[in-house]
C-alpha positions in Angstrom: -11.3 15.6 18.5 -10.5 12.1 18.2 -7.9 10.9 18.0 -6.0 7.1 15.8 -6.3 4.3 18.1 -4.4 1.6 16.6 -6.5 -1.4 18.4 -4.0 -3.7 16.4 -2.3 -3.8 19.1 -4.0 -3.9 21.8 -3.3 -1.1 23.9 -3.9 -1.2 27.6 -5.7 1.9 29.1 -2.2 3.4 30.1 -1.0 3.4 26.4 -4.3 4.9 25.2 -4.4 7.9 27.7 -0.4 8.3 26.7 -1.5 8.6 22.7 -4.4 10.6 23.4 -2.8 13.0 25.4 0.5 13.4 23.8 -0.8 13.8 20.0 -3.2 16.6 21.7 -0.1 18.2 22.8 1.0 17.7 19.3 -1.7 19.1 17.6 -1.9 22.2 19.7 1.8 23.4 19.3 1.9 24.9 22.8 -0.8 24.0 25.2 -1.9 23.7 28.9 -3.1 21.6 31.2 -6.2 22.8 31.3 -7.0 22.8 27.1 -5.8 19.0 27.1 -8.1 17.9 29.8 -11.3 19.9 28.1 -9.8 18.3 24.5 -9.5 15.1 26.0 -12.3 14.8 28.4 -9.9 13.7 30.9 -9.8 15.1 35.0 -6.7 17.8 35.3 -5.6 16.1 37.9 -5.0 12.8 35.8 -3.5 14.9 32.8 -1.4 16.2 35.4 0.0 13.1 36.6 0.9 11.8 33.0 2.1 15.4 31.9 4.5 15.0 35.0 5.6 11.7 33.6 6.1 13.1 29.9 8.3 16.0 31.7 10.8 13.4 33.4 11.0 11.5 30.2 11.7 14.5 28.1 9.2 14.0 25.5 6.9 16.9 26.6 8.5 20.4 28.4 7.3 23.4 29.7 7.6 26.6 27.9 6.3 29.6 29.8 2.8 30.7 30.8 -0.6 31.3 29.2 -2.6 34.8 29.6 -4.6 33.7 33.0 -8.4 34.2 32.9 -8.1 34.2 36.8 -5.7 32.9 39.3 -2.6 31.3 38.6 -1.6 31.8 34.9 -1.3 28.2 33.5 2.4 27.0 32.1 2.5 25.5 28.8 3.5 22.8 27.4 5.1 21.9 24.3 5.8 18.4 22.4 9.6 18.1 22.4 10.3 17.4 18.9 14.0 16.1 18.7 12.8 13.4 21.4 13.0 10.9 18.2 12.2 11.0 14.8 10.6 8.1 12.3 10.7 7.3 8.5 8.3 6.6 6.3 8.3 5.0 3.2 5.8 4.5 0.4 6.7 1.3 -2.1 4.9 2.9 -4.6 1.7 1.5 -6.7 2.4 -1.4 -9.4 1.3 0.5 -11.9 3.2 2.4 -13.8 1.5 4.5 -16.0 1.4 7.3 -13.8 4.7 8.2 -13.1 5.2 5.6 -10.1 7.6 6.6 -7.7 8.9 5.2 -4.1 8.8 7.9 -1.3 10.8 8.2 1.8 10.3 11.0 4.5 11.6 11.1 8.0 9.6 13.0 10.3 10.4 14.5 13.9 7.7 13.9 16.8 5.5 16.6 15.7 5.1 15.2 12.0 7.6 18.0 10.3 8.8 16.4 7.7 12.4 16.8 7.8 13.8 14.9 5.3 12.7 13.3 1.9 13.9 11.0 -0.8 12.2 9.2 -4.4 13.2 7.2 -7.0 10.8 6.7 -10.2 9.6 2.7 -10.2 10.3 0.2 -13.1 9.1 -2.6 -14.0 11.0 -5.6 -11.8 11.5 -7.8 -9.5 10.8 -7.3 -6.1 14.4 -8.3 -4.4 15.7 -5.7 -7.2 13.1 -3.3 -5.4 14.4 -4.1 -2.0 17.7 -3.1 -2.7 16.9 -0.1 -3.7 14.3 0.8 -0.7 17.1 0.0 1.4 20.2 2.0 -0.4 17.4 4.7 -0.1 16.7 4.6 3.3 20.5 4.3 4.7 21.2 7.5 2.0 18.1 9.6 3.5 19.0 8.6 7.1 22.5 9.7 6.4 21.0 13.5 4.6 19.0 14.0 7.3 21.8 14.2 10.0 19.7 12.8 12.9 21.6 9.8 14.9 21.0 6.4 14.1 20.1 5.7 17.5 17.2 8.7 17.2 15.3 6.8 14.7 12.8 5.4 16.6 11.1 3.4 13.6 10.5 2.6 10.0 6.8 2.7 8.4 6.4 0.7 5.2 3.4 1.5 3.1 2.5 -1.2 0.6 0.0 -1.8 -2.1 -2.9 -5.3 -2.7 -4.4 -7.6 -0.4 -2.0 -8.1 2.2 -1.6 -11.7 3.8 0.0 -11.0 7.5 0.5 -14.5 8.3 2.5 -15.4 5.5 3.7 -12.1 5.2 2.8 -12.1 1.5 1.3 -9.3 -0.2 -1.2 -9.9 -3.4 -1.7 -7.0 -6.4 -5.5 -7.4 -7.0 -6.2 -6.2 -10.5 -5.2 -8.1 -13.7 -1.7 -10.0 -13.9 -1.8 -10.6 -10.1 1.3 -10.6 -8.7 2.4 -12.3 -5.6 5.6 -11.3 -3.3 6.9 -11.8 0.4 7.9 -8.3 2.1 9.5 -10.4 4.7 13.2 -10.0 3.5 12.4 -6.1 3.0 11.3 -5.5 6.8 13.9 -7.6 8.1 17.1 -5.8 5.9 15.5 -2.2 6.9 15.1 -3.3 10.7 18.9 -4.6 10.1 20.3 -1.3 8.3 18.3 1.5 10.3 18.4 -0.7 13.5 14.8 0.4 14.2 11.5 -1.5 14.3 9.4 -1.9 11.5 6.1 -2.2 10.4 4.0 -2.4 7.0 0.4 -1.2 6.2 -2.1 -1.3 3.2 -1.1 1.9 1.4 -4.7 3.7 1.5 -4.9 2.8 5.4 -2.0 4.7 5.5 -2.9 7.8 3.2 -6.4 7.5 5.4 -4.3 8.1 8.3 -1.7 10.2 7.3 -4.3 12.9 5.8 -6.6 13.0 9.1 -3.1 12.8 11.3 -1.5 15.9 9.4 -4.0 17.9 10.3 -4.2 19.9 7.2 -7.4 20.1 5.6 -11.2 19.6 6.3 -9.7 16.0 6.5 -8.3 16.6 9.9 -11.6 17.3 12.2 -13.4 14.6 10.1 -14.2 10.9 12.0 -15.3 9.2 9.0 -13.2 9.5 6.0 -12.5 7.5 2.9 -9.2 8.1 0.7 -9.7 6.9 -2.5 -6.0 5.3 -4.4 -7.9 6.3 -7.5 -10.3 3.4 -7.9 -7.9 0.5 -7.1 -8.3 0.7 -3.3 -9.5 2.7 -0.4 -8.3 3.7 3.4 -11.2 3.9 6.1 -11.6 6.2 9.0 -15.0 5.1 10.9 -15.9 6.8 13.8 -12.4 8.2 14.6 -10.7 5.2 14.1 -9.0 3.2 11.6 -10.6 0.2 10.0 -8.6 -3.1 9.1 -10.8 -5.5 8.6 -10.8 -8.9 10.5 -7.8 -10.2 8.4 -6.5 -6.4 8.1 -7.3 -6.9 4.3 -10.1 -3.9 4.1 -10.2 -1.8 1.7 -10.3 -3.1 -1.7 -13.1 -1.7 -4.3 -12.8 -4.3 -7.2 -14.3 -7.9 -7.0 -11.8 -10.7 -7.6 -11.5 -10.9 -11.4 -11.7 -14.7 -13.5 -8.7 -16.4 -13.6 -7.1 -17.0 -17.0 -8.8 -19.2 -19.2 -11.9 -19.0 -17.0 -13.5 -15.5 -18.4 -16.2 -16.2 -21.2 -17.6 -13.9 -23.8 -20.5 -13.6 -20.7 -17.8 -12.0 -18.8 -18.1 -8.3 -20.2 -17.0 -6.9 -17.0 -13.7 -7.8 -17.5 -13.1 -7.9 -20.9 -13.2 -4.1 -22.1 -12.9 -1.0 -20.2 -15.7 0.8 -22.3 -17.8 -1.6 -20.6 -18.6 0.3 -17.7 -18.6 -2.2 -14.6 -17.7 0.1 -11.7 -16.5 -3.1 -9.9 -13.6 -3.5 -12.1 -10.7 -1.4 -11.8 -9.2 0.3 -14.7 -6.2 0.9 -13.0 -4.9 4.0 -11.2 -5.1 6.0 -14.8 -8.9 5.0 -14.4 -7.6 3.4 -18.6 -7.7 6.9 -19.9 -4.5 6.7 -21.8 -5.5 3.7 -23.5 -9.3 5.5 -24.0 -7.2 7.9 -26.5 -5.0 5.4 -27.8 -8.1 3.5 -28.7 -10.0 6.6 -30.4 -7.3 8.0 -32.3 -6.4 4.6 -34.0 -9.9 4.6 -34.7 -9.9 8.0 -36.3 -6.6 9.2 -37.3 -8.0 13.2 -36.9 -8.8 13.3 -33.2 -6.8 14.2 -30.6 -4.2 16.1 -32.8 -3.1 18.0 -29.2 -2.4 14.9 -27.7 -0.5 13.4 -30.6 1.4 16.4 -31.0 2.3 16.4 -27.2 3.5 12.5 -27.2 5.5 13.6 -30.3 3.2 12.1 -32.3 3.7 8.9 -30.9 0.2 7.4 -29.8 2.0 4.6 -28.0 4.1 7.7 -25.7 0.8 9.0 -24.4 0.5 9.4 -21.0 -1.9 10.5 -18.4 0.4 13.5 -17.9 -0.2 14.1 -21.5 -4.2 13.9 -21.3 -4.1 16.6 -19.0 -1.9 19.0 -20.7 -3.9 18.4 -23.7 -7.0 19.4 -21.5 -5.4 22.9 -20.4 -4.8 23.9 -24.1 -8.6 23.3 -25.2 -8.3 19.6 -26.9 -12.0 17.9 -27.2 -11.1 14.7 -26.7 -8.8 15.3 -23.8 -11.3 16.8 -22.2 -13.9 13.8 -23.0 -11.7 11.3 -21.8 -11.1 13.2 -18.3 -15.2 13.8 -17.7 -15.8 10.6 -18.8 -13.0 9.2 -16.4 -14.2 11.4 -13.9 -18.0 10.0 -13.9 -17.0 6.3 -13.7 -14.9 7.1 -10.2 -18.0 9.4 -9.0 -20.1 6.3 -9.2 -17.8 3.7 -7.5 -17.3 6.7 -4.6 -21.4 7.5 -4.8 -21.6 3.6 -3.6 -19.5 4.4 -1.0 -20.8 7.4 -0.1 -24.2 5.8 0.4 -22.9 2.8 2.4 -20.1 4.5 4.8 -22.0 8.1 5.0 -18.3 9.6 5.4 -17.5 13.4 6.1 -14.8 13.2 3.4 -13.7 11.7 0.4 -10.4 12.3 -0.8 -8.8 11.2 -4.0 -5.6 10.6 -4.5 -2.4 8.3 -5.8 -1.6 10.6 -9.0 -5.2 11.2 -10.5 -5.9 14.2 -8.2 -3.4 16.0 -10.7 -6.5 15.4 -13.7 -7.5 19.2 -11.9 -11.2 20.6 -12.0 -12.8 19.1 -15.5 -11.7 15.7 -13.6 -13.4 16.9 -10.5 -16.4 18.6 -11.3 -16.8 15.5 -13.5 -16.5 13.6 -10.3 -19.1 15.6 -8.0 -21.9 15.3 -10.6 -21.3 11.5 -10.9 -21.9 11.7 -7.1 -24.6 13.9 -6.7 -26.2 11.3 -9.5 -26.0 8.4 -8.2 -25.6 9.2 -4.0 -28.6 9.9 -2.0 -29.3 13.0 -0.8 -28.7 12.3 2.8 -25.8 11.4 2.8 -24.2 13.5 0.1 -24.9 16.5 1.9 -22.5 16.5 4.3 -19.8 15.1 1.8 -17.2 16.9 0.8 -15.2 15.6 -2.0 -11.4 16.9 -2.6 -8.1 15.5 -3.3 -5.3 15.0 -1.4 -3.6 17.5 0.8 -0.2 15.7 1.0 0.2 14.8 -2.9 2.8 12.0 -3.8 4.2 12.0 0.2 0.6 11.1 1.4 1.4 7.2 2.2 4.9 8.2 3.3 3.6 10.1 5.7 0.8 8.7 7.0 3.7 5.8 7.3 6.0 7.6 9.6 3.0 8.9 11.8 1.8 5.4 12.4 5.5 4.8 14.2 4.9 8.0 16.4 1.5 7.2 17.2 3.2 3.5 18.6 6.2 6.0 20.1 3.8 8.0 22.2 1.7 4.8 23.4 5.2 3.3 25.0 6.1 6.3 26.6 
């Protein structure tokens, strides 16, 4: 397999053999010589050279020996775990309606997650969010008992089109949004005394689902993970993909500005419109879909209403799927119909990436199997057949700590290229 290079940086051959060797020890738990150069497609005597290297270091140690299939029986080797450790935290998506929350996780070399804090999100300003990102980070540093000194860096998973040069980061629905991260990175570096780095959110669920190895995600060189149908992370041909400006990724065009959208502007104007190029927001709009239909007609959706306490304005995308389980029509509507608008933004996808695996997540993965099957015949409508047969289509292994980790492993993958 594979395995993340992270051509950001430029890595010189050195750096690449060190990450492709040492995540294949990684991955394999206990493993010889012999399995990483076959893995790797690299000479044993090379492997043995670096192995030698990673031994002195003491990120890499020998463990005992392997059942011999002739001659000497082969010593293993095994990642050293406590060797450093890295956090990874996900800022959460700006919208709210799904339960938003900020995740934290440290993780030890071999991606264990060993520690993990959230907070739900508000509605505020970003300094206010800073604050508490950083009160967050120094508390789940201090739960998880490692040194300071151990901590080896701090991933930072963000959402929008990300400007790297300004260090500005843009929301990219409606009521854009534009904020520095600047002042976050730099009070985190300050606090945790570690390195930092920040990433598009779905490049990092991307990564961190195919990293994990959990999953028909992990052998898979072309992936896409779908943030509901706001953004997506890209895995072509093993590797991650950025972009030029690192600003890959988004599904939606650019909407109209206000004041310049006309009646001629449909595709912006009303969910029920249809446009698969405008987002509806991670909830794919199916609270306000029931809102909508029960103001119209004060006899549907009595499950719902009775749920939100029969307050339309309380309902929830939590309380659409509970709805769902007990039987409710409309519910159910709502989710299939939600269901088929995301199946035909992913069948475009599908039919212009040609990926192993799609997988959905940021909160809607939760909509469970009306959602999904809904999902899979939207594809199977609208993809062609030569590419859909070899898709698979599945949510998230991770759940809510997906970007977190996928955060944390990006700062181990940089740890093993220094060795």
């Amino acid at each position: 397999m594979r395995d993340f290079v992270i051509k950001e940086e430029k890595l010189n051959e050195k750096e690449r053999r060190n990450l492709e060797i040492l995540d294949c020890v990684r991955r394999g738990g206990e493993i010889s010589r012999a399995e990483i150069s076959k893995v790797t497609d690299l000479n044993i005597v090379t492997v043995s050279n670096y192995v030698s290297k990673y031994i002195r270091s003491r990120v890499v140690f020998e463990t005992g020996l392997d059942i011999s299939t002739g001659g000497r029986r082969p010593e293993l080797l095994k990642l050293n775990s406590e060797y450093g450790y890295s956090m990874g935290i996900d800022l959460g998506s700006p919208h709210l309606t799904l339960g938003a929350s900020v995740v934290a996780v440290i993780m030890d070399l071999s991606g264990k997650v060993i520690a993990r804090d959230k907070f739900s999100k508000e509605n505020e300003p970003f300094d206010k969010l800073t604050d508490k990102v950083v009160d967050m980070s120094e508390r789940l540093l201090k739960k998880s008992g490692i040194p300071k000194d151990s901590l080896k860096g701090t991933g930072v998973g963000i959402w929008g089109v990300l400007d790297r040069y300004k260090g500005m980061v843009r929301y990219a629905i409606e009521n854009e949004k534009i904020v520095s991260y600047t002042t976050l990175l730099s009070r985190l570096q300050e606090v945790l005394g570690a390195p930092t780095l920040i990433e598009h959110d779905a490049t990092l669920a991307a990564f961190g689902e195919r990293w994990s190895g959990l999953g028909a995600s992990a052998a898979s060189e072309n992936l896409i993970f779908m943030c509901s149908d706001s953004s997506c992370g890209l895995v072509i041909k093993g590797d991650l993909y950025f972009g030029s400006s690192k600003s890959a990724g988004e599904l939606n065009l650019n909407p109209p500005y206000p004041g310049e959208s006309s009646s001629k502007d449909k595709c912006w104007a009303s969910y029920d419109y249809g446009c698969c190029m405008r987002s509806r927001g991670l909830d794919l709009g199916m609270p306000d879909k029931v809102r909508s239909r029960i103001s119209n007609d004060s006899s549907a959706g009595a499950v719902i209403l009775k749920l939100a306490g029969g307050d339309a304005s309380k309902i929830r995308f939590e309380t659409i799927i509970d709805a769902a389980s007990m039987g409710d029509p409309m519910a159910t509507e709502v989710l299939e119909e939600g269901g088929e608008y995301l199946g035909t933004k992913i069948a475009f996808l599908v039919n212009l990436f040609n990926p192993e695996v799609v997988v959905i997540g940021r909160g809607v993965e939760r909509a469970g199997d009306v959602f999904f099957s809904a999902v899979r015949r939207a594809v199977k409508k609208w993809a062609y057949d030569e590419s859909l047969k070899i898709a698979k289509i599945i949510p998230t292994s991770l759940g809510e700590d997906v970007v977190a980790i996928g955060a944390g492993g990006l700062v181990i993958q940089s740890v093993f290229a220094k060795v």
